[in-house]
PATORDO-113175 format. One record per residue (C-alpha): x, y, z. Coordinates in steps of 0.001 Angstrom, whole numbers, plus 500000, padded with zeros to 6 digits. Example, Ala and Ser with C-alpha at 12.3 -4.5 7.8 and 13.67 -1.06 7.14 Angstrom:
2
512300495500507800
513670498940507140
// end
This chain:
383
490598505914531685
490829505629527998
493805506861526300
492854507331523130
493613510729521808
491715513191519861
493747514914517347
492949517549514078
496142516681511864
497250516498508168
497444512965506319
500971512406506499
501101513289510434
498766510414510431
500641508226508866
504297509023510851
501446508408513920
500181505172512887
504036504154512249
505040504200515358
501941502626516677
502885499843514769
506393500034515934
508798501383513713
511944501592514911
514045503438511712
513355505584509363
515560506776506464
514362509097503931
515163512315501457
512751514871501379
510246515697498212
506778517172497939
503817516343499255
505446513531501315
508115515581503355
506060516117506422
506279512458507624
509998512823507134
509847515961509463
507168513759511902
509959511124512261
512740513729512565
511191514503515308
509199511723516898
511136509037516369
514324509217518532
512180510346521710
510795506637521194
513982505237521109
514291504513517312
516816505918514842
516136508812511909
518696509358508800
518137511559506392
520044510425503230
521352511663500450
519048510275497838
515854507940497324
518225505334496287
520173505459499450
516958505652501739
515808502391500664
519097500620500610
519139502048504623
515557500864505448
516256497488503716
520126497208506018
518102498195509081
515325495576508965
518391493111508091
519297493772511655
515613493101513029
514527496583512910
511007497516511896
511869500053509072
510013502838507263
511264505066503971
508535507909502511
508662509607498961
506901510658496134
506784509407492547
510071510720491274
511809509243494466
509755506174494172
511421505491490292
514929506002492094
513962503000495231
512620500233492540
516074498337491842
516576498568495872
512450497667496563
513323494650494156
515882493284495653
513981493497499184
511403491243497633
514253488882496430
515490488642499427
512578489058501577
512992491647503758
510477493449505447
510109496823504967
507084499446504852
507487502067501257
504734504679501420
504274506893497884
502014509801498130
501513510466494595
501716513747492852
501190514577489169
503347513382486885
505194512006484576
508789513387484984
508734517149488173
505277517565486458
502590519146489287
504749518708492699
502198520060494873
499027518626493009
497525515325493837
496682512312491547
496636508424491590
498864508421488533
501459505851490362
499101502300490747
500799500276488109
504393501603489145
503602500272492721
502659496653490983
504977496417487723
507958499221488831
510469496345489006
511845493777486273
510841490646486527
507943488186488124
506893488683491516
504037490002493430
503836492997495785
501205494377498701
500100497972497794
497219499144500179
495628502603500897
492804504702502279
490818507797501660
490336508935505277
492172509876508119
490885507103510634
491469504154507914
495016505873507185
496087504918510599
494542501807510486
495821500807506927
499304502014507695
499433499897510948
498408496760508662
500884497779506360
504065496834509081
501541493814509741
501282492333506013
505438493177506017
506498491091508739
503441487872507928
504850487647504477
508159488802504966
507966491032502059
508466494893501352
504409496676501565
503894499909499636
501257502716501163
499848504393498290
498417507651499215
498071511049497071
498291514427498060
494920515413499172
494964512976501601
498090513552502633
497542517352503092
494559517029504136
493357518041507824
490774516341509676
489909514572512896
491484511285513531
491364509080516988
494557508109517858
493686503920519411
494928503090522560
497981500319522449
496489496967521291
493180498427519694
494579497321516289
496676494247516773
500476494722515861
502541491954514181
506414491640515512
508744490109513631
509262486668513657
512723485185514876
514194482127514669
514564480295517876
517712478012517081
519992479356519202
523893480178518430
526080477537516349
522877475751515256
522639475695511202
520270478507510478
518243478639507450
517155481784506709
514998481010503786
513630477523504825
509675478346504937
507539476446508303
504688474116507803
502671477520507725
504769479120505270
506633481724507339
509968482657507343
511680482844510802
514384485680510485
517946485886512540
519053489774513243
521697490221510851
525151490687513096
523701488594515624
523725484858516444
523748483498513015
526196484072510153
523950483986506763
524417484643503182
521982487969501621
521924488137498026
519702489266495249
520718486724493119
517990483392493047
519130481501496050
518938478206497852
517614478035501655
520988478803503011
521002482359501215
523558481158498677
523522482101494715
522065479206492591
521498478559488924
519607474826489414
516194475017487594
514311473415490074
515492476052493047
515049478885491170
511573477397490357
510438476965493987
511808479978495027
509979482564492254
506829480586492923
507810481274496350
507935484784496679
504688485031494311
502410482755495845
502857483854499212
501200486653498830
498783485460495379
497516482642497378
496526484859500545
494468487592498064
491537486759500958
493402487382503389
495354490727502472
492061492346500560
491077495311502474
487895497624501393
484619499040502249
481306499118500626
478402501414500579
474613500604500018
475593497545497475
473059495476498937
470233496733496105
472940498876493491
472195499108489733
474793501678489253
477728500972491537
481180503188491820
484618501784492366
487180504228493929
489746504346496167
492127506975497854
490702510616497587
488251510374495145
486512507758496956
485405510312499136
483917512408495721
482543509166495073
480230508445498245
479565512218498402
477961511369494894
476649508241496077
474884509370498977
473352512528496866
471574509681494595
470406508107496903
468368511004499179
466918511030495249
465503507531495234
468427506320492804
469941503143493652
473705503988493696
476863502163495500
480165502483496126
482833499599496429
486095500807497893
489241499265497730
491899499793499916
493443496806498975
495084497824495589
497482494612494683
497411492201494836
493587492604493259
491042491365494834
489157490023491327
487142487799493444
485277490627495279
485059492748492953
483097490027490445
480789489563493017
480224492847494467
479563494197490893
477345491097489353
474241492400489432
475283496440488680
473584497574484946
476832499761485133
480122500010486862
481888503211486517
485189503417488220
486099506772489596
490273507633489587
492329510691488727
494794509060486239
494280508214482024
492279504660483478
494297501957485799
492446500452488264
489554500604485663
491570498060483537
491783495778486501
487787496058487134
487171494388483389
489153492072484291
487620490731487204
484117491284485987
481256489185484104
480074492101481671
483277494554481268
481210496132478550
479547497558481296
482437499325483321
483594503171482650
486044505163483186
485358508385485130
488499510576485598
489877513671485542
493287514523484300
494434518440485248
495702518404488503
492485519457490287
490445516832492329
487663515330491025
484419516947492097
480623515534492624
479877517629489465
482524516248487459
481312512665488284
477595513285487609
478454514764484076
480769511817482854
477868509405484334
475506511260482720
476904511114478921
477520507675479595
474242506400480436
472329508411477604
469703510002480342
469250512558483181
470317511660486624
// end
């Protein structure tokens, strides 16, 4: 018999779900608005399965306990929104240093500063990419529907422990606190990643930052058979502080390239009716779902509309977008922030003078009608 499971649940149930599908096996977080209810998931989940909750005392704290607890070879899982999320960036910076493993997830509310707590947006894309000082790359993925939340938040653990790198899911409000139908997969319906160990065994000289022939790094459980050095300072293979230019060098091309040069591989989205679009909509998160309401309307009119969605936020997937918008007489890219992802479309395209912004700013969610109304002005003529 098939043991998949039916449920009707809220966004961030899915999420805390799809977690421990993948495996997590801590979780350390503070609660804030709208991500406290996979806090309250894990609270409560989590130590039936034999893994280990803390609630902390702060943001800061919660991601200095996720980043200890994968140290020690444990899968490991923080959740906040974008005032907690300022707090974690020193701490989410030094996990990339280091490369630790870790899943972050941000469901986004209104902002700047306490600004709308309870009202969505997508306000927080370029804190997930440029939050932290200095070069270095990040993965920041997310969806607009239940059944690719689950999915997306499994990969998330996946892309963590492949790269050995912290992942950030990027989700807003009304997807979080949103209820629909969602089909739990049975184990090994979505593949799950475990973390790679070293198999030297005890007294061997263990080099915890000394890449394979395929580019992983083999990790040692912190406390366990090997003795190693953990620092965010720039560091040779043995974990130890360095200042020589040509280590330093290899090791922030490292920790770029590993995930820059795999953009094909990480890029996650889906497309709608592209094959023949002259107008084509980018979105992602809720208002992707606006967006192929919209799309869909056109086309039971005869109007050759699209959507591209990206679920793959950074790094950006340039490449796909170029060619999935080439032949499009305009690209309007739907988001409820002042433009960010819109900036990034330009970018990547052959004819940025065709690309728009359509957005809305007030902490309501962007509707079909607001959508058709921006289009409209733009494009000079009746749709």
């Amino acid at each position: 018999m098939s043991k998949q499971q039916l449920k009707f649940i809220q966004g961030n149930e899915v999420c805390a779900e799809a977690a421990l599908y993948a495996g997590v096996e801590f979780f350390a977080g503070y609660p804030i608005t709208p991500s406290s209810e996979i806090l309250e998931y894990m609270a409560r989940e989590l130590p039936l399965r034999g893994g280990s909750f803390l609630q902390m005392e702060d943001e800061i704290a919660s991601i200095c306990a996720i980043v200890g607890a994968s140290l020690t070879g444990k899968k490991s899982m923080t959740a906040t929104s974008g005032p907690g999320f300022s707090l974690m960036q020193e701490g989410l910076g030094f996990a990339i240093m280091a490369e630790i493993p870790c899943v972050i997830v941000d469901v986004q509310r209104f902002g700047p500063s306490t600004g709308l707590p309870t009202q969505g947006c997508q306000q927080d894309v370029y804190q997930a990419r440029w939050g932290r000082h200095g070069d270095h790359s990040i993965i920041v993925l997310t969806a607009s529907n239940h059944q690719d939340l689950f999915k997306i938040t499994v990969e998330a653990f996946n892309f963590s422990e492949t790269y050995r790198t912290p992942v950030i899911l990027l989700f807003d409000e009304i997807v979080a606190h949103l209820r629909e139908k969602i089909i739990i997969p049975e184990k090994g319906e979505i593949p799950v990643i475990q973390r790679l160990r070293t198999s030297l065994p005890e007294g061997v000289d263990y080099h915890p930052y000394l890449p394979r022939e395929d580019g992983r790094l083999p990790m040692s459980d912190f406390g366990g058979k090997h003795r190693y050095n953990v620092t965010g300072l720039f560091h040779d293979m043995w974990g130890f502080p360095t200042t020589d230019p040509k280590v330093v060098h290899g090791l922030l091309h490292h920790i770029v390239d590993k995930i820059e040069s795999n953009v094909s591989e990480i890029a996650r989205y889906k497309e709608y009716f592209l094959e023949d679009a002259d107008i084509i909509l980018v979105s992602y998160g809720s208002s992707a779902r606006t967006a192929l309401h919209v799309v869909r309307s056109m086309r039971r009119k005869g109007q050759k509309w699209g959507l591209f969605e990206l679920q793959t936020l950074w790094p950006f997937p340039a490449f796909v977008v170029k060619e999935k918008c080439k032949n499009a007489d305009f690209v309007f890219v739907v988001e409820i922030n002042m433009g960010q992802i819109v900036h990034e479309v330009k970018k990547s395209v052959d004819h940025p003078e065709r690309v728009y912004l359509v957005n809305r700013v007030d902490g309501e969610f962007i509707t079909p009608t607001d959508i058709k109304n921006i289009t409209r002005l733009i494009r000079g003529r009746g749709v």
